[in-house]
C-alpha positions in Angstrom: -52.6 38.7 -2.1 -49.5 40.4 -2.3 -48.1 39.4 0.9 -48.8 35.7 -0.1 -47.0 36.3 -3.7 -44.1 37.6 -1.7 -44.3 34.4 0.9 -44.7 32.6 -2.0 -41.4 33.6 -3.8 -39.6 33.7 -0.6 -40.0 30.1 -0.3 -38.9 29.2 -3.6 -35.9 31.1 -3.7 -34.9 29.5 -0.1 -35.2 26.2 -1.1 -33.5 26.6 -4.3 -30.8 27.7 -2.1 -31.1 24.6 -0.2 -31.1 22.3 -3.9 -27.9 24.6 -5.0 -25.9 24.0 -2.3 -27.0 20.5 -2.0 -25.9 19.7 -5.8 -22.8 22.2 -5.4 -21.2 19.5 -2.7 -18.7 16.5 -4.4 -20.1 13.4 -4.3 -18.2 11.0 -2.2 -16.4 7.7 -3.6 -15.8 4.7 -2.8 -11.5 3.9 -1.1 -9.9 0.7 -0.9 -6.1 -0.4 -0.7 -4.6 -3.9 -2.5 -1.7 -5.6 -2.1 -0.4 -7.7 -4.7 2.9 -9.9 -3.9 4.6 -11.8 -6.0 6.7 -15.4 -5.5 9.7 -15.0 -3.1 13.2 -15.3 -5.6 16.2 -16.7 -3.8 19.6 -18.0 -4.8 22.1 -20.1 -2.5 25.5 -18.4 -1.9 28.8 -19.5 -3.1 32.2 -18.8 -2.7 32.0 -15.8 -4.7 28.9 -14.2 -4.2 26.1 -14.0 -1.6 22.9 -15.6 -1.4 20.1 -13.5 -1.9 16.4 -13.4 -1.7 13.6 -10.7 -3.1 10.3 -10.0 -2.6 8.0 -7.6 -4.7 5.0 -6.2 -3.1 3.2 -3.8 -5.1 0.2 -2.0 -3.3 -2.5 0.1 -5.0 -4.7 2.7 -3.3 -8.0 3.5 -5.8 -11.0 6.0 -5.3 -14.3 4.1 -7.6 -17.7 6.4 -8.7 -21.3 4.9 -8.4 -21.2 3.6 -11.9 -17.6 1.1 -10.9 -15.4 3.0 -12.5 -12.2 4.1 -10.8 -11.5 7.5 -10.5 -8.2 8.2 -9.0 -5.7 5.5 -8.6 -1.8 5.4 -7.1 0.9 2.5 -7.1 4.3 1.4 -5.8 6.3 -1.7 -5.6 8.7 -2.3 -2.6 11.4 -4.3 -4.5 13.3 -6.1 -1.2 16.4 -7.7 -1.5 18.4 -9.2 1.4 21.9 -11.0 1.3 23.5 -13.7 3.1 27.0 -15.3 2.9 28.6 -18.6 2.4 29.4 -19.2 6.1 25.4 -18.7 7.1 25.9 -14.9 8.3 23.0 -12.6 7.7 24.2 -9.1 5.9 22.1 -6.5 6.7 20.7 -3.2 4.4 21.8 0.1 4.7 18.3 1.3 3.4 14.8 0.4 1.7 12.9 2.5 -0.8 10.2 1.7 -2.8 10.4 2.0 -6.9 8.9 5.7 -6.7 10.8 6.7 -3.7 14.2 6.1 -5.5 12.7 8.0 -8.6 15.3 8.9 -11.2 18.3 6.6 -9.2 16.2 3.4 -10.3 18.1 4.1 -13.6 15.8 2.6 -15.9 16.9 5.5 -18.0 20.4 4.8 -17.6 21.1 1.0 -17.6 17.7 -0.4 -18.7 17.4 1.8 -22.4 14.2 3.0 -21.7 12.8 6.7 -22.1 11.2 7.0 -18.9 12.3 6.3 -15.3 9.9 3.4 -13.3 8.3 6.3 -11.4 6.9 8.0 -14.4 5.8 4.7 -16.0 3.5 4.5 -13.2 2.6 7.7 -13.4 1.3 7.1 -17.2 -0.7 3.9 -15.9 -1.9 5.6 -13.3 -3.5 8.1 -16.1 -4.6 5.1 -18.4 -6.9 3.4 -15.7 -8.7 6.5 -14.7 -12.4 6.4 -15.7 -12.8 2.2 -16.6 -14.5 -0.3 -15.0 -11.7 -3.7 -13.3 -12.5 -5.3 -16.1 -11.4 -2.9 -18.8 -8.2 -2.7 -16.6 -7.7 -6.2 -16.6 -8.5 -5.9 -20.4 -5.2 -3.8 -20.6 -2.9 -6.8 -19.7 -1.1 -8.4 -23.5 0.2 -12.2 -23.5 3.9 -10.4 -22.8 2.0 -8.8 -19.2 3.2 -5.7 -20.8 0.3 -3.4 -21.7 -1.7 -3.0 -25.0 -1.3 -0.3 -26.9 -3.2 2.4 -25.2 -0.9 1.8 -22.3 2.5 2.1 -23.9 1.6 5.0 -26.0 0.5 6.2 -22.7 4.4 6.2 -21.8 4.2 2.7 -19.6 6.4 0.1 -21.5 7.1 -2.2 -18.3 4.9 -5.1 -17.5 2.0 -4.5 -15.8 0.1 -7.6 -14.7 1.4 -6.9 -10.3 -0.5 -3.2 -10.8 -3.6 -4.9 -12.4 -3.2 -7.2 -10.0 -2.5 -4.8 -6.5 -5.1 -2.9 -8.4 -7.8 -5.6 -9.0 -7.6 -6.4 -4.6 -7.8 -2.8 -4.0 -10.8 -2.3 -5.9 -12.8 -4.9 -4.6 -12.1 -3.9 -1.1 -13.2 -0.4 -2.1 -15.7 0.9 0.8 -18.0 3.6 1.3 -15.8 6.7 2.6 -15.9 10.5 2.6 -13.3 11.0 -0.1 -14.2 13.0 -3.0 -12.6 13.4 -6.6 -10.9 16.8 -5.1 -8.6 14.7 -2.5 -5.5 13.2 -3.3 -4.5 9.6 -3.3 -0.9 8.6 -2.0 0.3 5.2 -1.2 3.5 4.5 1.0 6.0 2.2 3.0 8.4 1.2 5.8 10.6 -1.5 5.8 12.0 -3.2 8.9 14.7 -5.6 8.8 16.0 -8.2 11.3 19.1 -10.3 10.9 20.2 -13.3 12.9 23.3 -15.3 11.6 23.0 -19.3 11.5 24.4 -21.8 14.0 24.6 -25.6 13.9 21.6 -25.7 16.2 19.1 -23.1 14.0 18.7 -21.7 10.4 19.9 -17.8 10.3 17.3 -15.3 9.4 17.2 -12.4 7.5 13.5 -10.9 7.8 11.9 -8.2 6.0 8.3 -6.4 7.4 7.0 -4.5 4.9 4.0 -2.1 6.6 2.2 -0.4 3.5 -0.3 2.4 3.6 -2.6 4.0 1.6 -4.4 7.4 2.1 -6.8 9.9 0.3 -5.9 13.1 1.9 -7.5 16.3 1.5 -6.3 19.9 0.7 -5.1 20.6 4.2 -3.4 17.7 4.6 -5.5 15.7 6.6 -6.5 12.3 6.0 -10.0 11.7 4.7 -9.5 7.6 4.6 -6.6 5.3 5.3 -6.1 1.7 5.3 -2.8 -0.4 6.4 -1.1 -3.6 6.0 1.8 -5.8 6.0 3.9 -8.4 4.4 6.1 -10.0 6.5 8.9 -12.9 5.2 12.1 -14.5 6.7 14.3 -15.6 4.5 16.1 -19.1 6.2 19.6 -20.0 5.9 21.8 -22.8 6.6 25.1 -22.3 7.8 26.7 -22.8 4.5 24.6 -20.1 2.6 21.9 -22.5 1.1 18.1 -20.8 1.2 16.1 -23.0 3.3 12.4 -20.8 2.6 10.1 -22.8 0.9 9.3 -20.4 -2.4 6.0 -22.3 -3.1 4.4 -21.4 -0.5 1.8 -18.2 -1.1 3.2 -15.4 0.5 0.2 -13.6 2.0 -0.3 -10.1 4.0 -1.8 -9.6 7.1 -4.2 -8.4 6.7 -5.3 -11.1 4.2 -4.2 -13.8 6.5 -7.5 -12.4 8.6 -8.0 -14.7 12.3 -5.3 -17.2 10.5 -2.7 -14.7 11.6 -3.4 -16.1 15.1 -2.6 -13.0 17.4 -6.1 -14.0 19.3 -5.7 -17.8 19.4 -2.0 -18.0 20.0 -0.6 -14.4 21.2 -2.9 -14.1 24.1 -4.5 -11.1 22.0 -7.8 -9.3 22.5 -7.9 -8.5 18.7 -6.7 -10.0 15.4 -3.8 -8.5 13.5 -6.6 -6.9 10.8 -8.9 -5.2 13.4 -5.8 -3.7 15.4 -4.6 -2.4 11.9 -8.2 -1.2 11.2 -7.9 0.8 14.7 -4.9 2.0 13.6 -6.2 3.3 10.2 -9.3 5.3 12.0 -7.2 7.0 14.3 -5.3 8.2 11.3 -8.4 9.9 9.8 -8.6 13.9 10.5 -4.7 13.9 11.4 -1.7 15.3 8.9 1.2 13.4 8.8 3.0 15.6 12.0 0.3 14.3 14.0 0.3 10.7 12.7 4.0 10.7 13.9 3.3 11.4 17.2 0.9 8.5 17.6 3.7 6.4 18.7 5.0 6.5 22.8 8.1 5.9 24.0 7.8 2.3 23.9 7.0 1.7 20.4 3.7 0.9 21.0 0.7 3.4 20.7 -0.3 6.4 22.9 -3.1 6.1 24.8 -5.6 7.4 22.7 -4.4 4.6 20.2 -4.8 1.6 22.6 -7.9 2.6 23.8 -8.8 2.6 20.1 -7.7 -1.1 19.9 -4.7 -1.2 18.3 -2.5 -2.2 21.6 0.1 -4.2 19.0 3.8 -2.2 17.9 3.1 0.4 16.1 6.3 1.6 14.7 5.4 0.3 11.0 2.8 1.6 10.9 3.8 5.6 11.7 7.1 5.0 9.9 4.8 4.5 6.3 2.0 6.2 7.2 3.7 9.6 8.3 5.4 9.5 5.2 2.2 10.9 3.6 
């Protein structure tokens, strides 16, 4: 009787080991990534001044619980502005950053009379939408697309309606993963720029290819999820200076453009633009930034492991933001 008592308790005690641990491990949450871009602005140049064009892409990386709330959320904006002159000639940029990357030298402090820098603004926004539901952050929008009070005693006073919206595409693309609250959300980019001056016979061109990335990596580094795009535009010119890009047409990543983008149907492609990104993004999983840069060969396209993966496109976008991590 004894030795079945002691069997008995044996038992007990091992599986309540077993429920302990099991209940000790962090539940996972959902990841997605959005990318939220706004209408192209352009002006024509003069004799004076250049013509210029801008694009703002602001991209949102977001981890959401079982219940649809968001847990942990991070924003940027890549505010990109290229220049042309009066006599058609493409004038290139010494250097991109995003809003957060320039952090204090985006001088909202010091030319825009405001208390807080851009970076810290989305910081405190950042805070504000942690633990509601899309539609309470929607809810935080006022008629000015500034935020309602919560918000700007919060410490965000800029408008808000591209994070609610960057934030509203990453949510719904939110996806089972293995990230958990304890993991850290980060959000980058890498802008490449090509210039090409006008002629009688063409338009110039000064193109900007914004590759964004977002991550949830863990305490050692590594990447737990990941997930890619891009928004490419080329901004036309005549040889005179005059903007020839049609501004009402939706500007659209690539990701969102899908089998539209037309890499299978027209660039003799085994894969779309999207599934060669999505290859790119598992291949990122497990690896710290130092080894995300060396994903990239000589060539500019992937090493082998990557192609074999099924991302056989450029990849030097990619690794530019994503090893920025």
């Amino acid at each position: 009787m004894k030795r079945s008592f002691a069997l008995i308790l044996c038992i007990v005690l091992a599986l309540s080991t077993v429920l302990v641990g099991c209940s000790s491990k962090p539940a996972t949450l959902k990841f997605g990534f959005g990318v939220y871009t706004t209408a192209p602005a352009v002006t024509n140049a003069t004799a004076d001044k250049d013509g210029s064009g801008k694009l703002d892409i602001t991209f949102a990386a977001v981890t959401v619980d079982a219940d649809g709330k968001i847990v942990g959320c991070a924003l940027d904006t890549a505010s990109n502005s290229v220049a042309f002159t009066a006599e058609g000639k493409a004038v290139a940029a010494n250097e991109f950053k995003t809003k957060y990357e320039l952090g204090k030298d985006y001088n909202m402090v010091a030319y825009g009379g405001s208390t807080k820098e851009w970076y810290e603004q989305a910081d405190a926004f950042e805070t504000v939408v942690a633990g509601k539901t899309l539609d309470e952050v929607k809810g935080l929008v006022g008629e000015d697309k500034k935020g309602n009070d919560d918000v700007i005693n919060a410490g965000c006073t800029i408008m808000i309606n591209e994070f609610v919206g960057a934030i509203e595409k990453a949510y719904n693309a939110a996806a089972d993963s293995n990230v958990t609250a304890e993991d850290v959300l980060k959000v980058t980019a890498a802008t490449e720029q090509t210039c090409a001056d006008a002629t009688a016979d063409k338009d110039g061109s000064n193109k900007v290819s914004t590759t964004v990335f977002g991550a949830a990596v863990d305490a050692d580094g590594k990447v737990v999820a990941a997930a890619s795009d891009c928004v490419e535009l080329d901004f036309t010119f005549d040889t005179k200076g005059a903007c020839t890009l049609d501004t009402t047409k939706a500007v659209t990543s690539k990701k969102e453009a899908g089998s539209n983008y037309g890499m299978v149907a027209y660039g003799n492609a085994e894969k779309e633009w999207f599934e060669q990104a999505a290859a790119f993004d598992a291949a990122c999983v497990g690896k710290t930034a130092t080894e995300i840069a060396g994903l990239i060969a000589e060539d500019g396209k992937g090493v082998a492991e990557l192609q074999t993966a099924g991302c056989t496109i450029y990849v030097t976008g990619f690794v530019k933001a994503a090893s920025k991590i």
